[in-house]
mmCIF file of the N, C-alpha and C atoms, coordinates in Angstrom:
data_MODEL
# 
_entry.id   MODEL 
# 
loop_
_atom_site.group_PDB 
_atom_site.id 
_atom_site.type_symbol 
_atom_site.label_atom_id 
_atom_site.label_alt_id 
_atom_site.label_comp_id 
_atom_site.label_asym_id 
_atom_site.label_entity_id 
_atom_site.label_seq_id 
_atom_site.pdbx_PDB_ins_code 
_atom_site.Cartn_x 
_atom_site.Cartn_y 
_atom_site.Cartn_z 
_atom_site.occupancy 
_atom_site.B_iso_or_equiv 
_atom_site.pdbx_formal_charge 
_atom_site.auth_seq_id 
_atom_site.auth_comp_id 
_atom_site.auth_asym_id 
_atom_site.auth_atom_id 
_atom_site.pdbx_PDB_model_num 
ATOM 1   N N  . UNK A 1 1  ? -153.100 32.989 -18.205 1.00 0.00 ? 1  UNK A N  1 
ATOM 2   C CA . UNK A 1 1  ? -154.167 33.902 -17.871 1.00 0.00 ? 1  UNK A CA 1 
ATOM 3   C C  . UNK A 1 1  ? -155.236 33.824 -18.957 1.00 0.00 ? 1  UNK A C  1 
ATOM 4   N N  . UNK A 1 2  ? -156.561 33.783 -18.705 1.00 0.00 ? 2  UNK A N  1 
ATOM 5   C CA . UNK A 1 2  ? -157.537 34.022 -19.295 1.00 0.00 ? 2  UNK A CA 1 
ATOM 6   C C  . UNK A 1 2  ? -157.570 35.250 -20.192 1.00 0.00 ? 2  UNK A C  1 
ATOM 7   N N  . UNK A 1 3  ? -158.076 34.676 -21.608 1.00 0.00 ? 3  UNK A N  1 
ATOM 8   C CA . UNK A 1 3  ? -158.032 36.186 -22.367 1.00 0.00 ? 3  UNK A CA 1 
ATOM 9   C C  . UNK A 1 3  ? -158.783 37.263 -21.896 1.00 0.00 ? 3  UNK A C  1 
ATOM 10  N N  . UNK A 1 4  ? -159.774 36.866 -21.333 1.00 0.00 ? 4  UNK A N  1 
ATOM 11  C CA . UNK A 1 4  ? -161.082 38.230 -20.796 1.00 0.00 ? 4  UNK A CA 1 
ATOM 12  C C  . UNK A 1 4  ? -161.164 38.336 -19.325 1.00 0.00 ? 4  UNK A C  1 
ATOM 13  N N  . UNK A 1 5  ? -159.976 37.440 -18.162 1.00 0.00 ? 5  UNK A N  1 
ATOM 14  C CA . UNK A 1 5  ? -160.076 36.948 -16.958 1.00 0.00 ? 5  UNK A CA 1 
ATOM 15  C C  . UNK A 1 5  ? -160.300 38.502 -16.209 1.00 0.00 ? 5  UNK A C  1 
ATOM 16  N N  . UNK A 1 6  ? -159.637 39.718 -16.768 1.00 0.00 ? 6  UNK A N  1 
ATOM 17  C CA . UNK A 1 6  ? -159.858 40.852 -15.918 1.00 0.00 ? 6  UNK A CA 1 
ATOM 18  C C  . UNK A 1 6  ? -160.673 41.880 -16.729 1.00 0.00 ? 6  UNK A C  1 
ATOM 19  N N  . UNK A 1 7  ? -161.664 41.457 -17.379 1.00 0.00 ? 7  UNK A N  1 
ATOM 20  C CA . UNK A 1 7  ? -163.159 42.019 -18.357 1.00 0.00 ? 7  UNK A CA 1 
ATOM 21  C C  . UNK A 1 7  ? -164.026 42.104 -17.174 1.00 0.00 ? 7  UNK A C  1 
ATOM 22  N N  . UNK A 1 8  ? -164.658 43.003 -17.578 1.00 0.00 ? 8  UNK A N  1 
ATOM 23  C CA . UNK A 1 8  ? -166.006 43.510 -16.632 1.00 0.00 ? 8  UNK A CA 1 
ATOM 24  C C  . UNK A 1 8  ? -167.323 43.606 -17.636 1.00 0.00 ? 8  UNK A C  1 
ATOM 25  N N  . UNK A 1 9  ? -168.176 43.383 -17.687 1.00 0.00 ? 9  UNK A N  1 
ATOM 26  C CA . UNK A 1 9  ? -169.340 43.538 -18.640 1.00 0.00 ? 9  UNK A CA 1 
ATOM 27  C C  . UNK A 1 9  ? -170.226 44.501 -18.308 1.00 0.00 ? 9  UNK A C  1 
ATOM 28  N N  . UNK A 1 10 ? -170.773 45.887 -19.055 1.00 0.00 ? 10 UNK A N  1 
ATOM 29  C CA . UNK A 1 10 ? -171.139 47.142 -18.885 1.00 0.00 ? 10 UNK A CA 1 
ATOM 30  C C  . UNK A 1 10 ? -172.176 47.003 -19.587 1.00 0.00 ? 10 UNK A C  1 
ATOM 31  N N  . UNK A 1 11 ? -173.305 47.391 -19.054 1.00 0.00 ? 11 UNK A N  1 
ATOM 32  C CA . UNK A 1 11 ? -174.047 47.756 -20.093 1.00 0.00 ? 11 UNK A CA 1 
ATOM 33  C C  . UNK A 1 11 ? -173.979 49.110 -20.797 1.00 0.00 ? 11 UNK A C  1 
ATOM 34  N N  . UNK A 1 12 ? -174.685 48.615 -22.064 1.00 0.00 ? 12 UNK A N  1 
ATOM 35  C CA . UNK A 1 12 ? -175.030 49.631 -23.154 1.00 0.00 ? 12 UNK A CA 1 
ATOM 36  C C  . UNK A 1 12 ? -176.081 50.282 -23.442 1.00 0.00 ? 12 UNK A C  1 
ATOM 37  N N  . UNK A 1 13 ? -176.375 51.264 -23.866 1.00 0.00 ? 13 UNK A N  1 
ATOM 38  C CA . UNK A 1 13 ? -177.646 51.882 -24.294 1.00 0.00 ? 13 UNK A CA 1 
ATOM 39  C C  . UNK A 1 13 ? -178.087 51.031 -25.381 1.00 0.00 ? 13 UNK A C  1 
ATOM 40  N N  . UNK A 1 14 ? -178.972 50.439 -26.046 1.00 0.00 ? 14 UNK A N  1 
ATOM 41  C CA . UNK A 1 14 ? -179.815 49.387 -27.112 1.00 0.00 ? 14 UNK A CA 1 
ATOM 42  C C  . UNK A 1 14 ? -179.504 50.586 -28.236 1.00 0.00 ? 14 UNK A C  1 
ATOM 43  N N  . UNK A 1 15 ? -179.902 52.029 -28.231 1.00 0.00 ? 15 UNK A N  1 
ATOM 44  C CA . UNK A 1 15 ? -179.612 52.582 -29.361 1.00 0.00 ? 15 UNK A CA 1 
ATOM 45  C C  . UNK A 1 15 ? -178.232 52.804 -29.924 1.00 0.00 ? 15 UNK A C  1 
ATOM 46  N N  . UNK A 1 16 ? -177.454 53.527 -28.784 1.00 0.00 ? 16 UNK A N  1 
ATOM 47  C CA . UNK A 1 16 ? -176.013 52.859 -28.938 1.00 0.00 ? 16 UNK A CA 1 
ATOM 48  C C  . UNK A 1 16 ? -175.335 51.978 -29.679 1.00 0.00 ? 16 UNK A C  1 
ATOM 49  N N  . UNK A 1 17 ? -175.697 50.792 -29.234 1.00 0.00 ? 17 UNK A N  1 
ATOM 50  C CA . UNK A 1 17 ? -175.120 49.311 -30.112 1.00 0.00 ? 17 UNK A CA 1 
ATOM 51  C C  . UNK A 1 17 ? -175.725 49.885 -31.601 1.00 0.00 ? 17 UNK A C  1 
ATOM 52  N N  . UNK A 1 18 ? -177.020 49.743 -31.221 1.00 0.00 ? 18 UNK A N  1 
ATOM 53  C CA . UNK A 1 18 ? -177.290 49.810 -33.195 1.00 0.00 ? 18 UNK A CA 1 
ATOM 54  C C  . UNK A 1 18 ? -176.706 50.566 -33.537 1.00 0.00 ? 18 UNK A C  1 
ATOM 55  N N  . UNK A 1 19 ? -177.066 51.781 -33.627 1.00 0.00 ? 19 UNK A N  1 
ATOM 56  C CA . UNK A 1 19 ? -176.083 52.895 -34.210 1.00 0.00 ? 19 UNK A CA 1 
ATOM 57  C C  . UNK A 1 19 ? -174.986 53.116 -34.255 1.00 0.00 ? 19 UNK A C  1 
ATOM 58  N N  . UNK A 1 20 ? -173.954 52.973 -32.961 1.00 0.00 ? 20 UNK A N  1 
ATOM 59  C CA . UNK A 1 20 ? -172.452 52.949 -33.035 1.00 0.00 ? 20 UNK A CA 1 
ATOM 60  C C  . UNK A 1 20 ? -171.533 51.696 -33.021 1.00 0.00 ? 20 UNK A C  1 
ATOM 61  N N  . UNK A 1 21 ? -171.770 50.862 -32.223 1.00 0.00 ? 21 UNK A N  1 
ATOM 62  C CA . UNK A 1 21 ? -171.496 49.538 -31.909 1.00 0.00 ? 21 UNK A CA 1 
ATOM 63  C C  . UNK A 1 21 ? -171.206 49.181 -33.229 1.00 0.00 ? 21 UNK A C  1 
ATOM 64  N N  . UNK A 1 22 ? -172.452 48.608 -33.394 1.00 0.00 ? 22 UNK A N  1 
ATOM 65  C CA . UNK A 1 22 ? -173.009 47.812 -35.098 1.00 0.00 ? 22 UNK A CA 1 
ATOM 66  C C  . UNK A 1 22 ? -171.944 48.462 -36.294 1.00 0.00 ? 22 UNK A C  1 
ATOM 67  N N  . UNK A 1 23 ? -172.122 50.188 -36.306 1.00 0.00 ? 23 UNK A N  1 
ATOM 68  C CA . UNK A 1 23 ? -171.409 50.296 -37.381 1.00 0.00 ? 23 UNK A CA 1 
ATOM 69  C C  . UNK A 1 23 ? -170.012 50.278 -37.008 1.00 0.00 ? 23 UNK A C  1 
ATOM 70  N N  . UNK A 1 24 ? -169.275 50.528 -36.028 1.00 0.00 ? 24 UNK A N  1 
ATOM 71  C CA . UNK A 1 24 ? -167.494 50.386 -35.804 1.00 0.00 ? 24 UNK A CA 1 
ATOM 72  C C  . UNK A 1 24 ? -167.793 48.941 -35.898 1.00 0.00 ? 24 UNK A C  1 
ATOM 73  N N  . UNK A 1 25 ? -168.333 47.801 -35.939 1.00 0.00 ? 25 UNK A N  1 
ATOM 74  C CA . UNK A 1 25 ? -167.760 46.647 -35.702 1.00 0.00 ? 25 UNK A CA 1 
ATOM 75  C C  . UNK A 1 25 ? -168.103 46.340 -37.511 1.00 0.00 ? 25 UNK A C  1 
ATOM 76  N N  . UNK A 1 26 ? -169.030 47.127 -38.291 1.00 0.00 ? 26 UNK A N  1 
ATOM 77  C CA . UNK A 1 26 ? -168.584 46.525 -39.675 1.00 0.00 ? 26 UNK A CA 1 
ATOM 78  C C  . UNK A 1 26 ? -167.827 47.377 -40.442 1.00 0.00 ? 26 UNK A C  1 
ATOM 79  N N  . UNK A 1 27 ? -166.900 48.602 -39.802 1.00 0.00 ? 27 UNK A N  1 
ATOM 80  C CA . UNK A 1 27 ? -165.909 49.012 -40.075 1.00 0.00 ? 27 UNK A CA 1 
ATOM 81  C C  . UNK A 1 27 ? -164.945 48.679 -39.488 1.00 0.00 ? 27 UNK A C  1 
ATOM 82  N N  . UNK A 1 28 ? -164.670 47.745 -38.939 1.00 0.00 ? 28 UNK A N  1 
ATOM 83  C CA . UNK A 1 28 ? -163.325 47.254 -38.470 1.00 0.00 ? 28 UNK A CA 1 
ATOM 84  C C  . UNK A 1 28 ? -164.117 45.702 -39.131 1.00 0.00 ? 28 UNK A C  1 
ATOM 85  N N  . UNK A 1 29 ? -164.862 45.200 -40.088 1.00 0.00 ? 29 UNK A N  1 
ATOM 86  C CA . UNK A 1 29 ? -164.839 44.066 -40.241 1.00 0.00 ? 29 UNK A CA 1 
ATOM 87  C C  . UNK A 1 29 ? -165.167 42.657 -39.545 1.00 0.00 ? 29 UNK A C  1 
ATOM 88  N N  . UNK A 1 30 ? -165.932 42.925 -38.383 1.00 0.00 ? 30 UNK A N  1 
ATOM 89  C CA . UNK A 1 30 ? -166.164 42.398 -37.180 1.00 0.00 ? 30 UNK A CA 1 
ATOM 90  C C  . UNK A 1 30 ? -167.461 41.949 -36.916 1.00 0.00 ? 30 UNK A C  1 
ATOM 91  N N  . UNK A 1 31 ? -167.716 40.671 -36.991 1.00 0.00 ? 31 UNK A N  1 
ATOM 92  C CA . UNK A 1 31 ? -169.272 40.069 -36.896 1.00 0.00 ? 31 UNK A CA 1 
ATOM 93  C C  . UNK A 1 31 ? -169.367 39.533 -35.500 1.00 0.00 ? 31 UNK A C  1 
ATOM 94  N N  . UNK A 1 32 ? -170.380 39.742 -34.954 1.00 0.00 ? 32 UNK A N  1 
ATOM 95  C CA . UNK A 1 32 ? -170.371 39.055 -33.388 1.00 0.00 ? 32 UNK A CA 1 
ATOM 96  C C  . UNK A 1 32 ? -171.112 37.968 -32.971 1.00 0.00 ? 32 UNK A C  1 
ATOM 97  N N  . UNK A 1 33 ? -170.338 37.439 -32.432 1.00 0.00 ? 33 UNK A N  1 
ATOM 98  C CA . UNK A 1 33 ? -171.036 36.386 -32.130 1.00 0.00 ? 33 UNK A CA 1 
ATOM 99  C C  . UNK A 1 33 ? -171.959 35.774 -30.498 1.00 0.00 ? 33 UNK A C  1 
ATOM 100 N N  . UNK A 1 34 ? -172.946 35.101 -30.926 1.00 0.00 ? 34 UNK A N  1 
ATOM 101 C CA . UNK A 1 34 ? -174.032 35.425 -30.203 1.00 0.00 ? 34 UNK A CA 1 
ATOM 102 C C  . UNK A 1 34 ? -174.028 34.008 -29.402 1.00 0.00 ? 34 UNK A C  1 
ATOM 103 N N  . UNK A 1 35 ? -174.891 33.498 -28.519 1.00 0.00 ? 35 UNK A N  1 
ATOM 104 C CA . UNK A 1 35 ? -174.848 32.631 -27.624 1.00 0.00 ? 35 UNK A CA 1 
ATOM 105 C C  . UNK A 1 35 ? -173.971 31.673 -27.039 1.00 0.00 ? 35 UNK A C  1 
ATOM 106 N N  . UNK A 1 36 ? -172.751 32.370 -26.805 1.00 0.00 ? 36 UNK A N  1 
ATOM 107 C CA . UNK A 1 36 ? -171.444 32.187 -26.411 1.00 0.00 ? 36 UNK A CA 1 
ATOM 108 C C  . UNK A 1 36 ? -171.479 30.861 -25.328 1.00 0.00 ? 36 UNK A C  1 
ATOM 109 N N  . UNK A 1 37 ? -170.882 29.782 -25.270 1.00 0.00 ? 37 UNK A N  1 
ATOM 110 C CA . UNK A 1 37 ? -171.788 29.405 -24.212 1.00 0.00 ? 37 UNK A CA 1 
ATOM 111 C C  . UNK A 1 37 ? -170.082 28.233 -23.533 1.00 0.00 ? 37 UNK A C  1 
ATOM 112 N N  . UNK A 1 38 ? -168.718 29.236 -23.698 1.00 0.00 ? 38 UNK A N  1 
ATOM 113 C CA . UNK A 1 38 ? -167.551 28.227 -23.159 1.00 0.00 ? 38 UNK A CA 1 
ATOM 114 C C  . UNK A 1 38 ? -166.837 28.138 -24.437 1.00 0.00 ? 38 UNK A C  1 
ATOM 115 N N  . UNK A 1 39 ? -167.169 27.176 -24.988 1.00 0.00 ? 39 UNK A N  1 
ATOM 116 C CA . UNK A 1 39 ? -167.006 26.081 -26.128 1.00 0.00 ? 39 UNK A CA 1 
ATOM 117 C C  . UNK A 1 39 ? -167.483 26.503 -27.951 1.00 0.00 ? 39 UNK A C  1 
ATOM 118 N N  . UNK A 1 40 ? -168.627 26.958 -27.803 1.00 0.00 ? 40 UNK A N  1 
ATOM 119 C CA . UNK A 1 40 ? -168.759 27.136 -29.041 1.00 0.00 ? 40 UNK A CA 1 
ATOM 120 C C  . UNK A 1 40 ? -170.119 28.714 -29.349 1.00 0.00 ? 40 UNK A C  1 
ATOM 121 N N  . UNK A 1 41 ? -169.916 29.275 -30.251 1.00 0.00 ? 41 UNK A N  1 
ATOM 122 C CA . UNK A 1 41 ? -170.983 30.432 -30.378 1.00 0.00 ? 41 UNK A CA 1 
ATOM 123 C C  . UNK A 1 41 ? -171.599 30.277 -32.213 1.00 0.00 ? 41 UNK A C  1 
ATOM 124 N N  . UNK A 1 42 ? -172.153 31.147 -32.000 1.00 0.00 ? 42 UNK A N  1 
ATOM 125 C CA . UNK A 1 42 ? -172.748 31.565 -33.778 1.00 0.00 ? 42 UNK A CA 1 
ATOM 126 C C  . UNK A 1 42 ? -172.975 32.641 -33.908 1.00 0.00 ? 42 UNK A C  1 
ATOM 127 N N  . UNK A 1 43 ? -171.851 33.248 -35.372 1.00 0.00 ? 43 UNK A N  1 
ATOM 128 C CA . UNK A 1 43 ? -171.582 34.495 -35.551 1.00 0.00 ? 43 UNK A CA 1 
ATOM 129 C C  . UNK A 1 43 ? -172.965 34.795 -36.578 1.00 0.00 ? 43 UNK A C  1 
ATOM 130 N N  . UNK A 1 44 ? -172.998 35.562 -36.467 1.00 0.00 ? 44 UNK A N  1 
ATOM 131 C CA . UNK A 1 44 ? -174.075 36.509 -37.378 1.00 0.00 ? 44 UNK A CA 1 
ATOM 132 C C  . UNK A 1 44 ? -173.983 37.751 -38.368 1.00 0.00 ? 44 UNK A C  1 
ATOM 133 N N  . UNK A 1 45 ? -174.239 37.610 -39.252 1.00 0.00 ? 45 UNK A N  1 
ATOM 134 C CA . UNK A 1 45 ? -173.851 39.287 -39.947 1.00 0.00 ? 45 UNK A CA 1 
ATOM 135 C C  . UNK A 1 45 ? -174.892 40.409 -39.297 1.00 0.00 ? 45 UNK A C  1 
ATOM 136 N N  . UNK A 1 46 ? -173.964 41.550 -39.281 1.00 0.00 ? 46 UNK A N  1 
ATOM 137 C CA . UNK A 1 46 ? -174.249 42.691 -38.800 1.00 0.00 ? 46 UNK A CA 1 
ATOM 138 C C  . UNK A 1 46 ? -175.797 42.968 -39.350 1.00 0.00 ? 46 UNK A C  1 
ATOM 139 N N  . UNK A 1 47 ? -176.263 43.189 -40.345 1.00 0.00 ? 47 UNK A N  1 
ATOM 140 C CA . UNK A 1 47 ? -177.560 43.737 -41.110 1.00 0.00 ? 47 UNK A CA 1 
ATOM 141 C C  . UNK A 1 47 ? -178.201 42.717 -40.622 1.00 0.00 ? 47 UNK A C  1 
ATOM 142 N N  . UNK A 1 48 ? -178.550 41.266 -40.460 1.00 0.00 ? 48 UNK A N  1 
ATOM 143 C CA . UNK A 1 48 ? -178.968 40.520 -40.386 1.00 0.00 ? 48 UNK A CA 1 
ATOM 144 C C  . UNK A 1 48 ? -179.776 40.400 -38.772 1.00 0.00 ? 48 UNK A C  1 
ATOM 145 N N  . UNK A 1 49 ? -178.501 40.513 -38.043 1.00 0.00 ? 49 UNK A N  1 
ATOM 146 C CA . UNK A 1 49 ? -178.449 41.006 -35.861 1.00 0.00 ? 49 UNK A CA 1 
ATOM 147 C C  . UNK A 1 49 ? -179.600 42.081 -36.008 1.00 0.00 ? 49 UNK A C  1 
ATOM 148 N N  . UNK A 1 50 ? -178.833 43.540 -36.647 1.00 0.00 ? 50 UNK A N  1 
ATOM 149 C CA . UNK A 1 50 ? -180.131 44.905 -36.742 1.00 0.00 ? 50 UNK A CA 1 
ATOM 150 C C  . UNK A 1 50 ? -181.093 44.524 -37.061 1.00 0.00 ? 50 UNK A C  1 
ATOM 151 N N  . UNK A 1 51 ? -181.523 44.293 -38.450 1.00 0.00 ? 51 UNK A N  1 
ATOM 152 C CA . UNK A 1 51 ? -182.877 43.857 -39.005 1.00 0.00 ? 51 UNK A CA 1 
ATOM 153 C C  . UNK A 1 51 ? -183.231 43.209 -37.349 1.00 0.00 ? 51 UNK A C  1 
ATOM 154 N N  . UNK A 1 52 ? -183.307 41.817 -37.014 1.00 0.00 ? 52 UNK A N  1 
ATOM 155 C CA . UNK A 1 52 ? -183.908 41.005 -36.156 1.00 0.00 ? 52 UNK A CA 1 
ATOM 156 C C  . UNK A 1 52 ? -183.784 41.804 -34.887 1.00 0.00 ? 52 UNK A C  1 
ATOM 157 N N  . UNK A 1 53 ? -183.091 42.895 -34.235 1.00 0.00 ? 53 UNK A N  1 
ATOM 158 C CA . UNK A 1 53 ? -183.431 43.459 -33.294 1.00 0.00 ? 53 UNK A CA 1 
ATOM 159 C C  . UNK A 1 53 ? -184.169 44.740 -33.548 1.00 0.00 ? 53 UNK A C  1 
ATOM 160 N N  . UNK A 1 54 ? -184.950 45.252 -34.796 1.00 0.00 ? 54 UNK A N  1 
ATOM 161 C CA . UNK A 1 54 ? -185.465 46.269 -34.707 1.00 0.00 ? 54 UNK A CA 1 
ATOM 162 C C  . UNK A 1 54 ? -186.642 45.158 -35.286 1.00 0.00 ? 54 UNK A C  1 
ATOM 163 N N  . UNK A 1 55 ? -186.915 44.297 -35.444 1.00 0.00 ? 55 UNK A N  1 
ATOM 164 C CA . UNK A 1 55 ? -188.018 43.737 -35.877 1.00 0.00 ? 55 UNK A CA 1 
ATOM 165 C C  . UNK A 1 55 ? -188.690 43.408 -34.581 1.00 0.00 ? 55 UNK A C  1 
ATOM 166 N N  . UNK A 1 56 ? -187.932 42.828 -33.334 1.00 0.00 ? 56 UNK A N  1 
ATOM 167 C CA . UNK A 1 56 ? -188.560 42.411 -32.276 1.00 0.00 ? 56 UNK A CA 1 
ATOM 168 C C  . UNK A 1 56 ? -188.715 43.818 -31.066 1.00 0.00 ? 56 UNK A C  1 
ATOM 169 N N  . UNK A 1 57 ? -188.390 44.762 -31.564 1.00 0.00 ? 57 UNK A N  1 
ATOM 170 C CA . UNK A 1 57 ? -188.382 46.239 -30.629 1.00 0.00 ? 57 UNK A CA 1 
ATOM 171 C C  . UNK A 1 57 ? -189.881 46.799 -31.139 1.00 0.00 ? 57 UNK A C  1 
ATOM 172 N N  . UNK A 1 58 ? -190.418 46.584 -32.560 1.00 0.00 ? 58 UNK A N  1 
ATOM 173 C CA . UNK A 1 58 ? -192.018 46.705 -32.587 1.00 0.00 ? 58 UNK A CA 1 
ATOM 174 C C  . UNK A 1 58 ? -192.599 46.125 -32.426 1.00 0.00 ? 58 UNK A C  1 
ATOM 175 N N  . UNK A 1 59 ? -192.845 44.938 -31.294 1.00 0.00 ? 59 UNK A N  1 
ATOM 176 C CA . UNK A 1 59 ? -193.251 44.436 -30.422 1.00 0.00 ? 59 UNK A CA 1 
ATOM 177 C C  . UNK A 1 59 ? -193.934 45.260 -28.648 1.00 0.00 ? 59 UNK A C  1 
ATOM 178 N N  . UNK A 1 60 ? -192.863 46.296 -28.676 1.00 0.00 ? 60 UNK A N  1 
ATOM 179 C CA . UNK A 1 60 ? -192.911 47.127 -27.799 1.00 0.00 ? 60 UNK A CA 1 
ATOM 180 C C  . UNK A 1 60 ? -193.228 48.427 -27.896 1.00 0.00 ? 60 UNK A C  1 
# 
């Protein structure tokens, strides 16, 4: 069986992630990784993800 075969994908509120998401995942030690694509992704540090998504949100 697939590790995620019975996962459903939900969205989130954008403030959410930053604020809660972001910080339980660098209190449990947990960097995520981004353009997942099968085969291979690239993890990112947490401060690094925030910074670049509140940099491109004053855009809007």
């Amino acid at each position: 069986m697939e590790l995620w075969g019975k996962s459903m994908p939900e969205m989130i509120d954008l403030d959410d992630f930053l604020e809660e998401w972001l910080q339980g995942m660098i209190a449990d030690g947990i960097n995520p990784s981004i353009f997942y694509n099968r085969n291979d992704s690239v993890s990112i540090e947490i401060p690094t993800l925030k910074e670049d998504i509140e940099e491109e949100l004053k855009k809007y």
